[in-house]
C-alpha positions in Angstrom: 0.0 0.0 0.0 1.4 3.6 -0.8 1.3 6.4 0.9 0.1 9.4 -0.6 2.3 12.6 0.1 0.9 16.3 0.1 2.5 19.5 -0.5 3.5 21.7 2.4 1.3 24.4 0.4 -1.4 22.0 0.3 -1.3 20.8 3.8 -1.6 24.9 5.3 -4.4 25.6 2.8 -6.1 22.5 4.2 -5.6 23.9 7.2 -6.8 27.0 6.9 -9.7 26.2 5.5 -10.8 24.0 8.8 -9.8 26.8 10.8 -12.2 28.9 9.1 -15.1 26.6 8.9 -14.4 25.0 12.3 -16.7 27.8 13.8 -19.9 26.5 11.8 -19.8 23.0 13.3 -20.2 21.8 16.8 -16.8 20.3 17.2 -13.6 20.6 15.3 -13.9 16.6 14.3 -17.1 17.0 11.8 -15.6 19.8 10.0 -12.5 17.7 9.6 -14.7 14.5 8.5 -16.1 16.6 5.9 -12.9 18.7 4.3 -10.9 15.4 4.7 -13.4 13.8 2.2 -13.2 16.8 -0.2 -9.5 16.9 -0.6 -9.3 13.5 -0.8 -7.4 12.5 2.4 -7.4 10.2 5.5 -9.6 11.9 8.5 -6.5 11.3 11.1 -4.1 12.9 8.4 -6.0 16.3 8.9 -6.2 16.1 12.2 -3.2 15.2 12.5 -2.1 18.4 10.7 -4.2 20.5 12.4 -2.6 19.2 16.0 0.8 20.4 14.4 -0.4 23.4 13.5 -2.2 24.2 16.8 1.2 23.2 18.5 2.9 26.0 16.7 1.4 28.7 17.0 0.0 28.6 20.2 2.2 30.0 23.2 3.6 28.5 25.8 1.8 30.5 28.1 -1.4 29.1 27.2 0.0 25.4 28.1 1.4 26.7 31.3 -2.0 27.8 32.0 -3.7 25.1 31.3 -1.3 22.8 33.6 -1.6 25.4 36.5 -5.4 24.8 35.9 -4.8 21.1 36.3 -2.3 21.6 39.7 -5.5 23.3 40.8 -8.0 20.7 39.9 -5.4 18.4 41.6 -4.9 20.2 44.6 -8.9 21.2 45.3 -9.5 16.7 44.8 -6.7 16.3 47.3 -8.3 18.5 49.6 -11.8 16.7 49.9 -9.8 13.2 50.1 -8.1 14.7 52.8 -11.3 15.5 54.1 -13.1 12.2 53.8 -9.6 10.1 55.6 -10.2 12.8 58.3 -13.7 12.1 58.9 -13.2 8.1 58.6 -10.7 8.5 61.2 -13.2 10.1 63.5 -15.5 7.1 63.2 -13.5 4.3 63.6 -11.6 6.3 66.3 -15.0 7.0 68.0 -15.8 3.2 67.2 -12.8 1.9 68.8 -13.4 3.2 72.1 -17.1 2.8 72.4 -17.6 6.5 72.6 -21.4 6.7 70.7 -21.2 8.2 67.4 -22.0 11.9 66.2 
């Protein structure tokens, strides 16, 4: 089986155009089902370009502050599970000695 090559110039058009119609569907992955069956390539190909493309022109920044979003995520589940140990410690501390429960 071969595999098809495209043409850098071919391959940012392609691009562009998803980027521009992206907007009209409800998630980038229709709009990529559809222009991949107009030009004639696979579906993962396209995104696969589009993921490269996305990579390169978005910041750094924005992925730092997307992980410090995550650290917080992380940080607020830690807390509750924190939470619920204290509280089950209670009980079988309270349990333990007899004492009657809360």
């Amino acid at each position: 089986m071969k595999r098809q090559t495209y043409a850098p110039e071919i391959k940012e058009r392609t691009v562009r155009m998803l980027i521009t119609v992206a907007g009209a569907y409800p998630s980038t992955w229709p709009a990529i089902q559809i222009i991949a069956s107009k030009i004639g390539c696979r579906t993962e190909t396209l995104r696969s370009w589009n993921k490269k493309h996305i990579d390169q022109t978005i910041p750094a920044s924005v992925q730092t502050q997307s992980q410090e979003q995550r650290i917080k995520e992380l940080e607020r589940e830690c807390r509750q599970a924190n939470e619920i140990i204290r509280k089950a410690a209670t009980f079988f501390a309270q349990a333990e000695t007899g004492r009657p429960l809360k």
